[in-house]
C-alpha positions in Angstrom: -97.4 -80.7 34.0 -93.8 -79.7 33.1 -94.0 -76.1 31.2 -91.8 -75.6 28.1 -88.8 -73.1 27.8 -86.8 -70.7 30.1 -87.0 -68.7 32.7 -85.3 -65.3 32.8 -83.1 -66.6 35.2 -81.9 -69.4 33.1 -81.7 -67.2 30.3 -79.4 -64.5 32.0 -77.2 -67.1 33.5 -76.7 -68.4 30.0 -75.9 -65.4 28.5 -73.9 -63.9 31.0 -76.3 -60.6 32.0 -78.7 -59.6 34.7 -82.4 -60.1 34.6 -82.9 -56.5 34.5 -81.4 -56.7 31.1 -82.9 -58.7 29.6 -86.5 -57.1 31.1 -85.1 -53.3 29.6 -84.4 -55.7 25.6 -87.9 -56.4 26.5 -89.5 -53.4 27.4 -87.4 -51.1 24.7 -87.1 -53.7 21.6 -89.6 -56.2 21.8 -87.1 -58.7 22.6 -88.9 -60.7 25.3 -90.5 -64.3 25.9 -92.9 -65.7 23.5 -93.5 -69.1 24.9 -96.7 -69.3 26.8 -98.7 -72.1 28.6 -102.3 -71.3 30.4 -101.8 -70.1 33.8 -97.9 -70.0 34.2 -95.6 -67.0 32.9 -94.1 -66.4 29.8 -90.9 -68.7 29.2 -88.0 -68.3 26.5 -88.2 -70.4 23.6 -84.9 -71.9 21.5 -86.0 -69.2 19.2 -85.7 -66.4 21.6 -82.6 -67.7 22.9 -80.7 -67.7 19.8 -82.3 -63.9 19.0 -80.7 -62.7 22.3 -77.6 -64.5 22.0 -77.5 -62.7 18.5 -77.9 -59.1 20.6 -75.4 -59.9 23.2 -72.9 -60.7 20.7 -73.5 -57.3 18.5 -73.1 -55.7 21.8 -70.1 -57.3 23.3 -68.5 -56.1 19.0 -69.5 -52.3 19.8 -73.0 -52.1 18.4 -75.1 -50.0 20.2 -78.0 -52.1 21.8 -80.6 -50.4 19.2 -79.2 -51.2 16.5 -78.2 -54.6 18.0 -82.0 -55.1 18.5 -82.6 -54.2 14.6 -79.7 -56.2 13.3 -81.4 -59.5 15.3 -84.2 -59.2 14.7 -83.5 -58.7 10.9 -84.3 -55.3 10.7 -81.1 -53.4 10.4 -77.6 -53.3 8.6 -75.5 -56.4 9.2 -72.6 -55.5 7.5 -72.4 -52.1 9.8 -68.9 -51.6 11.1 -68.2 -52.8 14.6 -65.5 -52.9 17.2 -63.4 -56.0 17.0 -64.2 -58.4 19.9 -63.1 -61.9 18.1 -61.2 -64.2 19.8 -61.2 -63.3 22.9 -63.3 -66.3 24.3 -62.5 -67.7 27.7 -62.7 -71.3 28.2 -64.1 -73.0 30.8 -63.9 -76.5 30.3 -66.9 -79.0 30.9 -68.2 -76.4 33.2 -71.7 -75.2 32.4 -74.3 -72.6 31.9 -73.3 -70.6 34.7 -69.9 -70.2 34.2 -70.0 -69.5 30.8 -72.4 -67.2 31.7 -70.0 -65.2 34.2 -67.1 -65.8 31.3 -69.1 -63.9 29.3 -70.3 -60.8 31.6 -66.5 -60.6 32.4 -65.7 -60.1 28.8 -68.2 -57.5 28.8 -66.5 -55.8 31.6 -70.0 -56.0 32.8 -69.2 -55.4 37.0 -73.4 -55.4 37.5 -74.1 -58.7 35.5 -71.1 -60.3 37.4 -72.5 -59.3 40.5 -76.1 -60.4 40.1 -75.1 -64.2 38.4 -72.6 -64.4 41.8 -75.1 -63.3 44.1 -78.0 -66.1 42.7 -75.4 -68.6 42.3 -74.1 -68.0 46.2 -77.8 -68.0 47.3 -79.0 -71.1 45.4 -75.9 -73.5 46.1 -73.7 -72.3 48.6 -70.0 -70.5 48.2 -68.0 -73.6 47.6 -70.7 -75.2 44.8 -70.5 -71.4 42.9 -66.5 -71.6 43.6 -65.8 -74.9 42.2 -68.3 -74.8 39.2 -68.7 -71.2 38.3 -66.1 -69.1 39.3 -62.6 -70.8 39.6 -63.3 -72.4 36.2 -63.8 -68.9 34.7 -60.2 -67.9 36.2 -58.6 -70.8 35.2 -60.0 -70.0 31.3 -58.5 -66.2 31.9 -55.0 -67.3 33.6 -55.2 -69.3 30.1 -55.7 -67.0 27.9 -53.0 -64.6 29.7 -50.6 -66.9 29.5 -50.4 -67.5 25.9 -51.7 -64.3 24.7 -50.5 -61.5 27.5 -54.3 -60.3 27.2 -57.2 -60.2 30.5 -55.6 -58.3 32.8 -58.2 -56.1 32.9 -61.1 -58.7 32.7 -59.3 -60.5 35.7 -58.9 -57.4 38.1 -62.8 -56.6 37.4 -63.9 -60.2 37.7 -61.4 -60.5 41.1 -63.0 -58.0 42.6 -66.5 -58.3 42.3 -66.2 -62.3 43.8 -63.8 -60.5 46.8 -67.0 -58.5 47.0 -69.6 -61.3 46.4 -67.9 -63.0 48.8 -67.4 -60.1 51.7 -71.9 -60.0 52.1 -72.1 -63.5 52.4 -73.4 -63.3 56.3 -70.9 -64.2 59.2 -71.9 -66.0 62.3 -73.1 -63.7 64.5 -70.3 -62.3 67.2 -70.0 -64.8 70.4 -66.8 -66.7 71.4 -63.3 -65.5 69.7 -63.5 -67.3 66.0 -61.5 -70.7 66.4 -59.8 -70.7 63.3 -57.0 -68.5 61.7 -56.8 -67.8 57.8 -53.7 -66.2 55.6 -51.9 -66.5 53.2 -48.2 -67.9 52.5 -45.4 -65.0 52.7 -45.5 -63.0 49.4 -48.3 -65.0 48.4 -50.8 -62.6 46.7 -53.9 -64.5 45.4 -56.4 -63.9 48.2 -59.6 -64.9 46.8 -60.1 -68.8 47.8 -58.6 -68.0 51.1 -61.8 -65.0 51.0 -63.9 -68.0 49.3 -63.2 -70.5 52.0 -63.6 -68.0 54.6 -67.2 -67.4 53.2 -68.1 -71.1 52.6 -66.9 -72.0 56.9 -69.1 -68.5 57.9 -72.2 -70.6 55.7 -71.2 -73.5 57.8 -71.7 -71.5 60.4 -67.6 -70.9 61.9 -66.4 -67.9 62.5 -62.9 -67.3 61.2 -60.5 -64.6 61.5 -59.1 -63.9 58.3 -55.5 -62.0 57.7 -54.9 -61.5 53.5 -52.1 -61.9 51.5 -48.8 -62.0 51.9 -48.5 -62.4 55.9 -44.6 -62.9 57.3 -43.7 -65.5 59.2 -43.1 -63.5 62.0 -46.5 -61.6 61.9 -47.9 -65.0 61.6 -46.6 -66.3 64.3 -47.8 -62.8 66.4 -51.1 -63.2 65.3 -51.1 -67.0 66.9 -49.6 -66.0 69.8 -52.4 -63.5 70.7 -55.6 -64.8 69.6 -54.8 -68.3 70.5 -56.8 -70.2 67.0 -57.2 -73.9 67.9 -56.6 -74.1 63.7 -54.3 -72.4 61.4 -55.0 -72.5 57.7 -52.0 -70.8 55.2 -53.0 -70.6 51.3 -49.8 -70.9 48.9 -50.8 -70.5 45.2 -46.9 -70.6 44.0 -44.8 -73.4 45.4 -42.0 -70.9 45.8 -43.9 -69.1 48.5 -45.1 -72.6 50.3 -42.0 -72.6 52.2 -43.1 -75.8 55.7 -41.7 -73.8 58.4 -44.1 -70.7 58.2 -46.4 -73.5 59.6 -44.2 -75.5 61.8 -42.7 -72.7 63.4 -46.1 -72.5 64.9 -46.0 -75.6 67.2 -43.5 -73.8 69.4 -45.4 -71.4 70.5 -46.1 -72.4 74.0 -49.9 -72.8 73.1 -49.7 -74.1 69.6 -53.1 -74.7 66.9 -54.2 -78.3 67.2 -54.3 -78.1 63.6 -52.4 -76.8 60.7 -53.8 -76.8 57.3 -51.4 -76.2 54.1 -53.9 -75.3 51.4 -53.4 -74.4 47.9 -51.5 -76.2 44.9 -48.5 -74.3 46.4 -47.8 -77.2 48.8 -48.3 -80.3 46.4 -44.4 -80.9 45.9 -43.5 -80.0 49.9 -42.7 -82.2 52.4 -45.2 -81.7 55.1 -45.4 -83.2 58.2 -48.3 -85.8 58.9 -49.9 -84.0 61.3 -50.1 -81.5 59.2 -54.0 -81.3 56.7 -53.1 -81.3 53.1 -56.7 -80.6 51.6 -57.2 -81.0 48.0 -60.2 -78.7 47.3 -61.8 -76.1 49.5 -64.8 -78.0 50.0 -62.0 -80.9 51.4 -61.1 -78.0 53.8 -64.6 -77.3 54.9 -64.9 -80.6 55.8 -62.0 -80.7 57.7 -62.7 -77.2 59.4 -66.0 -78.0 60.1 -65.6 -81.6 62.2 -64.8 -79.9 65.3 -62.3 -83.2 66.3 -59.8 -80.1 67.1 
C-alpha cells in the first residue's frame, strides 16, 4: 500500500537544505512530520511543507531561525524587520525539485546543504543525470541573473566550488594501465567544471582519464600528448573565441597521434572542424563516445 507524504529526503531536496536541518527545526521547534500510517515512519504532509517553506524563507530574509519558527507557525511578530532578500530568485527553467532545491541552498550561501543535495543526487543517478538536471540548470539561472543584473558572483564561486568538490570524491578506477584518454581545456578557456563533470561521469563508467584544467597552451598541449601517448584527446571551449581548430589538429602530427579528437563545449558550434574530428552535443553524448572503446 502506497504511504502518503514526504520523506525527509524529498523534503530537503525541495527546499534546498540538508536533512540534518530539517531534523535540528524538528528537534528545537516542533517543526517535524505529522503524517503517519501504521508501521511506516512519519512522512511530511502539504501542510508541513508549506510551514517549512514559510521558515526557510524568514531565514534566507535575516530572521533568526527562532523566531522564524514562531513567525510560521503563527506565534511571533510578522511584521518584524528583516534583511532584504527579494528578488533574487534564480531560474531554472522546467527543471525540477532538485534543482530548485540546490538554486535555493546557493542563495543561502549554504556550502553544507549544497554539498549534501550533490552528494545524494551523484549517488542516486549518476554525475551526468545530476549535471544535466540539477546542476548546469542552476548555473545557467545565475549566469542569467548576472548578466542582466551584475549580481551572483558570490553565489557562483561558492556553488562552483562545492560541484569541483562533489565532483573530485566521486571514485576513480582503480590504478592499472596509463588512463587512455586526455582532458583540458581550450587556451585561456577558464570554465573547468564540465570538463571536471565529464571526467567524473567516464571514472563512473569505469575509464580512467587524465585530466589537465583550464587554460592549457597549445604547446603544453601538444607536450602532454607527446608523453603520455592518450589514444583520445578531449578540449572543452566554453567561448568561441578560445575554440581556435588547430589546438586540436596540430595534434595529428605528432608522430603518434590520438585516434580521436573530441571538440566539446558550445565554444566549437560555429568552427569548422574536420570530420574526423567528435563534435558531441552534451556530456552524456561524450560519454557515449568515450566509452565505446572503437578507438
Amino acid at each position: 500500500m502506497a504511504v502518503d507524504g514526504l520523506t525527509a529526503g524529498e523534503v530537503a531536496r525541495r527546499l534546498g537544505v540538508a536533512v540534518t536541518t530539517l531534523r535540528t527545526w524538528h528537534q528545537r521547534y516542533g517543526l517535524g512530520p505529522t503524517g503517519h500510517a501504521p508501521g511506516h515512519h512519519r512522512r511530511y504532509t502539504a501542510d508541513d511543507l508549506s510551514l517549512l517553506e514559510r521558515m526557510r524563507q524568514l531565514i534566507t530574509r535575516g530572521v533568526p531561525p527562532a523566531q522564524a519558527a514562531r513567525q510560521a507557525l503563527g506565534a511571533g511578530d510578522s511584521a518584524a524587520p528583516v534583511r532584504d532578500g527579494g528578488g533574487r530568485a534564480i531560474s531554472v527553467g522546467r527543471y525540477g525539485a532538485s534543482a530548485r532545491g540546490l538554486a535555493r541552498a546557493a542563495l543561502r550561501l549554504d556550502a553544507c546543504a549544497i554539498a549534501e543535495l550533490l552528494d545524494e543526487a551523484i549517488t542516486a543517478a549518476g554525475v551526468i543525470s545530476t549535471w544535466e538536471e540539477m546542476i548546469a540548470p542552476v548555473l545557467r539561472g545565475i549566469g542569467t541573473r548576472h548578466a542582466s543584473t551584475g549580481t551572483m558572483i558570490e553565489v557562483e564561486h561558492l556553488l562552483s566550488g562545492c560541484v569541483s568538490a562533489a565532483l573530485a570524491v566521486v571514485p576513480r578506477p582503480r590504478a592499472g594501465d596509463p588512463p587512455r584518454v586526455l582532458l583540458g581545456c581550450a587556451d585561456e578557456e577558464q570554465h573547468t567544471l564540465p570538463v571536471e563533470a565529464l571526467a567524473a561521469g567516464l571514472a563512473q563508467s569505469g575509464l580512467a582519464v587524465r585530466q589537465l584544467g583550464a587554460r592549457m597552451p597549445a604547446r603544453a598541449l601538444r607536450e602532454a600528448v607527446r608523453r603520455t601517448g592518450p589514444a583520445a584527446v578531449g578540449l572543452w571551449a566554453h567561448a568561441d573565441r578560445y575554440a581556435v581548430p588547430a589546438q586540436l589538429l596540430d595534434l595529428t602530427e605528432l608522430p603518434a597521434p590520438p585516434s580521436l579528437l573530441i571538440a566539446a563545449g558550445p565554444g566549437w558550434d560555429g568552427a569548422e572542424l574536420p570530420v574526423a574530428v567528435a563534435r558531441p552535443q552534451t556530456l552524456r553524448e561524450a560519454v557515449a563516445i568515450l566509452t565505446t572503446g572503437s578507438y
